[in-house]
C-alpha positions as CSV (number, residue, x, y, z in Angstrom):
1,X,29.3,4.9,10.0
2,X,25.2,5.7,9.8
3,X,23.2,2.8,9.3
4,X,20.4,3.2,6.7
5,X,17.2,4.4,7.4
6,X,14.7,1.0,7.6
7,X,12.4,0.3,3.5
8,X,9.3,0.5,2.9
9,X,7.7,-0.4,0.3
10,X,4.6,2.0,-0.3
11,X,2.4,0.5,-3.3
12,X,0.0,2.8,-4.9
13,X,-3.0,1.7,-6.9
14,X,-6.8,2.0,-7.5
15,X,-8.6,-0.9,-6.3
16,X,-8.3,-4.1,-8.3
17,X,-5.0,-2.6,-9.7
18,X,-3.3,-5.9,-8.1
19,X,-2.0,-5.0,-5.2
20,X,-3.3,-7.6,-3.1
21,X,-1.6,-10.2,-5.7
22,X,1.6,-8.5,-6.4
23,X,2.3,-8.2,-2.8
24,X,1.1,-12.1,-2.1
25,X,3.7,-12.9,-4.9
26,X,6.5,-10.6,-3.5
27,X,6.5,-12.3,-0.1
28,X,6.8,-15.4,-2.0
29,X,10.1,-14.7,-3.4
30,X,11.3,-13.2,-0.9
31,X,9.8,-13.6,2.8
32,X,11.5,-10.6,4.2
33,X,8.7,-8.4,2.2
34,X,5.7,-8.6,4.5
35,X,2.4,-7.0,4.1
36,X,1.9,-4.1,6.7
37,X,-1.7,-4.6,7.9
38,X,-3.3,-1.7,8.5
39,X,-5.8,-0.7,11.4
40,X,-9.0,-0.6,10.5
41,X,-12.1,0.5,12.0
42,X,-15.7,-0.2,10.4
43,X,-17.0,-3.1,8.4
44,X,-16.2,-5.1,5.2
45,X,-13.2,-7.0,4.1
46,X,-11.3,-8.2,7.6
47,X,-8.3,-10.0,5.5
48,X,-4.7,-7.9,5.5
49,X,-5.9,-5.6,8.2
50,X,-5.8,-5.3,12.2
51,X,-9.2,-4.2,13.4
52,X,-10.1,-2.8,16.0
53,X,-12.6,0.2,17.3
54,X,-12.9,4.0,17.1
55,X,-10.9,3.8,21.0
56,X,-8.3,1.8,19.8
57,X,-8.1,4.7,17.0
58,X,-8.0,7.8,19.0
59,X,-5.7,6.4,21.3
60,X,-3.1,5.7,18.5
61,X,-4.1,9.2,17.5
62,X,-3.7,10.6,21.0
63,X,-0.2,9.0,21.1
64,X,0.7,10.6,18.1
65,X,1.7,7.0,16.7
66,X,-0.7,7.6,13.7
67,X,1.4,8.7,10.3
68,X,-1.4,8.3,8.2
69,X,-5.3,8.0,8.3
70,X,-7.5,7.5,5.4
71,X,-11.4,7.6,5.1
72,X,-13.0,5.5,2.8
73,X,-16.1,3.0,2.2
74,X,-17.1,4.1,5.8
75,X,-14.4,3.0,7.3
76,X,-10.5,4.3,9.0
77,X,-7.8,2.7,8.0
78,X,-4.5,3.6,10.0
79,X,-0.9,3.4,9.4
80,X,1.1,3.4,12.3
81,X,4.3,3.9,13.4
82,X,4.2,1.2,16.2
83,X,3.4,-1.4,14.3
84,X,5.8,-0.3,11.2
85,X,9.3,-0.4,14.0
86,X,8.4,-3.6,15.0
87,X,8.1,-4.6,11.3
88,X,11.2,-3.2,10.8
89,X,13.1,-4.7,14.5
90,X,11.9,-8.1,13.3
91,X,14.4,-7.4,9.9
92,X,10.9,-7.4,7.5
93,X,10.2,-4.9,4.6
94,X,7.0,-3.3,5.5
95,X,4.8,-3.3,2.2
96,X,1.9,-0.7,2.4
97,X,-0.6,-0.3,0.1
98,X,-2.7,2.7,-0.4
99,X,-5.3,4.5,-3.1
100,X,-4.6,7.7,-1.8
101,X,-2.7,10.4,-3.0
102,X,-1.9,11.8,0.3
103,X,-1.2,9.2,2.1
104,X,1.3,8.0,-0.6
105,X,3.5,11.5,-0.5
106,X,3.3,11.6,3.9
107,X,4.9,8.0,3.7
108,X,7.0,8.1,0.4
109,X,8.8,11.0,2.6
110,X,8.5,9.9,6.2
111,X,12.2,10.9,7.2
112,X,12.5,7.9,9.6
113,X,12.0,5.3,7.5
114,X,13.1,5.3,3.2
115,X,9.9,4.6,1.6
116,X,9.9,3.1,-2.2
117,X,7.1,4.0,-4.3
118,X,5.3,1.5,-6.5
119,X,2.3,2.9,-8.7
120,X,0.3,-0.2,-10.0
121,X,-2.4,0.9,-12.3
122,X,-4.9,-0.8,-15.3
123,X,-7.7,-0.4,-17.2
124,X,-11.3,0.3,-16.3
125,X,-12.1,-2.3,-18.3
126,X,-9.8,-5.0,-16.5
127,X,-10.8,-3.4,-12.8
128,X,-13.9,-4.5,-13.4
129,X,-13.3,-7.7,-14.7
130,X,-11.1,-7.9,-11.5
131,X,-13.6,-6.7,-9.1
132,X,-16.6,-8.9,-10.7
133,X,-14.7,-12.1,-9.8
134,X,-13.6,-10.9,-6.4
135,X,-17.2,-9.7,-5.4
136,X,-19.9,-8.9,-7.4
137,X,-21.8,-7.3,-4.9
138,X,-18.7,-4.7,-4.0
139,X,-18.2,-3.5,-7.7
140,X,-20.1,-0.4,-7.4
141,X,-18.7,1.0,-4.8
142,X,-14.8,-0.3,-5.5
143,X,-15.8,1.1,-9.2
144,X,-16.7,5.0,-7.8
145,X,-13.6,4.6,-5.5
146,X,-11.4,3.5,-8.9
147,X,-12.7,6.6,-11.0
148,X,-11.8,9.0,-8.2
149,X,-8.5,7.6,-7.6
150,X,-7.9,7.9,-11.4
151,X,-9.6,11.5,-11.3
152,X,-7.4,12.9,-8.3
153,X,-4.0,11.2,-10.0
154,X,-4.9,13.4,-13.1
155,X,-5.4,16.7,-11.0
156,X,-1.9,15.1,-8.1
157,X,0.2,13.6,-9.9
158,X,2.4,11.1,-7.5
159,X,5.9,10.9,-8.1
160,X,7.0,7.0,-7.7
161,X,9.9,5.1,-8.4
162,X,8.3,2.4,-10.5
163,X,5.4,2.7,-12.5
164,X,3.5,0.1,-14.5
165,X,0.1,-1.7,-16.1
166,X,-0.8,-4.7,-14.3
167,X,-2.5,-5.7,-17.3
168,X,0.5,-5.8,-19.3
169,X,2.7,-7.2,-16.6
170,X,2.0,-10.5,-15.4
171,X,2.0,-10.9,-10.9
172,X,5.4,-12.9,-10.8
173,X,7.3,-10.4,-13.2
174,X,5.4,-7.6,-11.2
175,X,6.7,-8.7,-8.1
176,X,10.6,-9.2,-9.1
177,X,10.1,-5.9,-10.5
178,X,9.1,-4.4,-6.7
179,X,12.1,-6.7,-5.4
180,X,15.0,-5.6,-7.9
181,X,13.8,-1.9,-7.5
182,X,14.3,-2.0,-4.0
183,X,17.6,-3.6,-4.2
184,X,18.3,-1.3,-6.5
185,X,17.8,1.7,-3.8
186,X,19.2,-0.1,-1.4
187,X,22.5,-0.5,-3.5
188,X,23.1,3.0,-3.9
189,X,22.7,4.0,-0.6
190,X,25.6,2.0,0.6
């Protein structure tokens, strides 16, 4: 008998789509979801992320622990797969989030590891709403970062599981929706 490949849970969404909330909510019904920090290198927001420097970085790299790297507001942010097995050892579900369309396809089909993808999206209107009362001072740049996701998903389609408006789906229904969908998958792999 095999034993099935470790969940992840890789949530998709432009900034201010929720997934900060959604995931803060998961964890809350159900403590084996965890938030997978993600190394990051530069300035800016430190909460939900392990930082560290450019050498801590290349060395990861140079390991060839790194399964994903993403550029953005001058800074690296790093999935890797150290850090995601011990997640996984420890009995958690790993929830990753990402606004990139590349990063979400290399770790919805990582063949070590089943990963579950969640697009979150809403309106302009609402992201900056959202990204007024979070910071007022980061809208600009979170805004230009929010069209281009939106621009790219219209030219890369990403091919999730679950899809749906944050706007139109309040945080706690949001997150027994990312729950019962990966129960769900889990179901029919046994």
């Amino acid at each position: 008998m095999t034993t099935p490949a470790p969940v992840a849970v890789i949530i998709f969404g432009s900034p201010a789509a929720g997934k900060d909330a959604i995931t803060t909510a998961v964890a809350g019904q159900n403590p084996r979801f965890r938030l997978f920090r993600k190394l990051k290198v530069g300035g800016g927001r430190t909460d939900g992320y392990r930082i560290g420097t450019h050498a801590d970085a290349n060395a990861l790299k140079g390991s060839g622990a790194v399964l994903s790297e993403v550029h953005r507001y001058g800074c690296r942010y790093i999935v890797d797969g150290a850090e995601l097995a011990a997640l996984f050892r420890a009995g958690f579900i790993p929830i990753i989030h990402t606004a990139d369309t590349d990063e979400f396809s290399t770790l919805t089909h990582t063949p070590w590891f089943r990963g579950v993808g969640i697009h979150l999206h809403t309106t302009r209107e609402e992201a900056i709403r959202r990204l007024t009362r979070r910071d007022p001072d980061d809208v600009p740049g979170r805004l230009d970062v929010w069209d281009r996701v939106e621009a790219t998903l219209r030219r890369t389609p990403i091919h999730p599981e679950m899809a749906w408006d944050t706007t139109q789906t309040p945080v706690e229904e949001s997150a027994k929706l990312v729950i019962d969908t990966v129960e769900h998958l889990a179901d029919k792999t046994l």
